[in-house]
N, C-alpha and C positions, 0 to 999 in steps of 0.2 A: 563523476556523474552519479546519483542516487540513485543507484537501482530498486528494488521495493521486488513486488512480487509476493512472496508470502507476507507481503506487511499489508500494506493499506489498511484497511478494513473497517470495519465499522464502532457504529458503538453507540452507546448507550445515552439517557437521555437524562436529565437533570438530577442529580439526586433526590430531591425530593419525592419524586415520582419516577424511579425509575422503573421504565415498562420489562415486560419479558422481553429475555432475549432474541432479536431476528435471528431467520436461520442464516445469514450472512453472519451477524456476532457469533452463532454458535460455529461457524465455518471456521473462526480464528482461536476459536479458546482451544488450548491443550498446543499440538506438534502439528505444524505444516512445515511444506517444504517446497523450494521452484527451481524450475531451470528455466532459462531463455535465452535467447542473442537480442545482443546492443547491436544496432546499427547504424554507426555514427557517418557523416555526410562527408564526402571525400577521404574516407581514412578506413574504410572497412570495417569488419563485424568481430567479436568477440562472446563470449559465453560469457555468466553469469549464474551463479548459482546462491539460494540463501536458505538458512533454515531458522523458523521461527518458534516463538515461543508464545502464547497467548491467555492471559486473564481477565476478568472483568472485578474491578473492585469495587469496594463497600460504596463508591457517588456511583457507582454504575458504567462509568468511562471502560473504554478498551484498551487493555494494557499491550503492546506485542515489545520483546526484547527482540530484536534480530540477528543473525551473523549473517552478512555479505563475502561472497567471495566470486572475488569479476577476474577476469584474466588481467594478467598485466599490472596487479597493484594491490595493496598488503588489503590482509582480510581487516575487516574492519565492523565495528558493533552499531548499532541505530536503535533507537525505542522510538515509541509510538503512543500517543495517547489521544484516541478519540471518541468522542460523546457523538450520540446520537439527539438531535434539537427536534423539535414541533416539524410536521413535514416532510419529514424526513432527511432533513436537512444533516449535515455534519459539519463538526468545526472540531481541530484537535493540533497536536504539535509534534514533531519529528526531530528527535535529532540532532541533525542537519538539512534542516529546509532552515532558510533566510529569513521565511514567513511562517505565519500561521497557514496551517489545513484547513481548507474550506471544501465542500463536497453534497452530494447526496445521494441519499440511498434510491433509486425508483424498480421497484420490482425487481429481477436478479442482476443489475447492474449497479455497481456503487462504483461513481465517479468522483474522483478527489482531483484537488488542483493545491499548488503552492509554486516557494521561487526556492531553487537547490540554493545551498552556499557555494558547493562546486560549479564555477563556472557562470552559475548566477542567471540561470537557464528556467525560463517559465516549463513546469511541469504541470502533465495532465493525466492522469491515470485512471483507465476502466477496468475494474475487475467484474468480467460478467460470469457469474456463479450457475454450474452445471446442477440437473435438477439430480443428479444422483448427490448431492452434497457432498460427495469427497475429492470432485475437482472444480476447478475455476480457470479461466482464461484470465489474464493480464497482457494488459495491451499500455505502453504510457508512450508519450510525446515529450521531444525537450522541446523549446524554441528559445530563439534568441532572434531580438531586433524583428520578433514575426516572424522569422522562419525557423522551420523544420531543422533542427543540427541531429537531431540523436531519433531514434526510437528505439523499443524496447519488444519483444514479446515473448512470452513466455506462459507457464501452466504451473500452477498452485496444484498441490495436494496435498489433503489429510494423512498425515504420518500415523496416527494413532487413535 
């Protein structure tokens, strides 16, 4: 199951025009870091910890390289790359999602959605961003078949 947490995040919008960065983009460039519990349906909880790594490059997209490491199963590496669209909208790629990132930014909440490869579980993730900008809440949802199998919750912070 994908955990996230220092990843999600934003990003930037078309090369052409790429705008300044939100203070969400700026929340992922440089060292974040999270912890949370999984809590999976009928089988109990588990930890979860990741640290991140975060760029914006030359199209303006958001770069994050991540390590994961969740109880129970080898550590394992995830990238991220997503643009910020007209809107605020987001579209971007992970990975290990099945799918493309689809999302949007609205005010300190950036909601992203896709389908994991693991398990093949509809993902939803809110990272709603604290006004002191050096922490964030993370909240995500699995589902399968429309229901509830997994959640996640956990706290982003700026390492650096």
């Amino acid at each position: 199951m994908p955990l996230s947490a220092g990843l999600a995040l934003m990003l930037l919008a078309p090369a052409s025009a790429a705008p300044a960065p939100s203070a969400a983009e700026r929340f992922f460039v440089g060292r974040t870091e999270s912890s949370g519990t999984v809590a999976i349906a009928f089988s109990g909880s588990h930890k979860v910890r990741d640290r991140t790594v975060g760029r914006i490059d030359s199209a303006g997209a958001l770069l994050l390289d991540e390590v994961v490491e969740e109880e129970g199963k080898p550590v394992r590496r995830r990238s991220w790359r997503l643009v910020r669209r007209e809107g605020g909208r987001i579209s971007g790629t992970i990975s290990d999602a099945a799918s493309p990132v689809s999302g949007e930014l609205r005010g300190n909440v950036l909601h992203l959605a896709y389908k994991s490869v693991e398990g093949g579980a509809q993902v939803e993730q809110w990272i709603t961003f604290n006004p002191s900008g050096r922490t964030a809440s993370n909240r995500m949802v699995f589902r399968k078949f429309g229901f509830k199998v997994a959640t996640l919750e956990g706290v982003v912070r700026r390492s650096d």
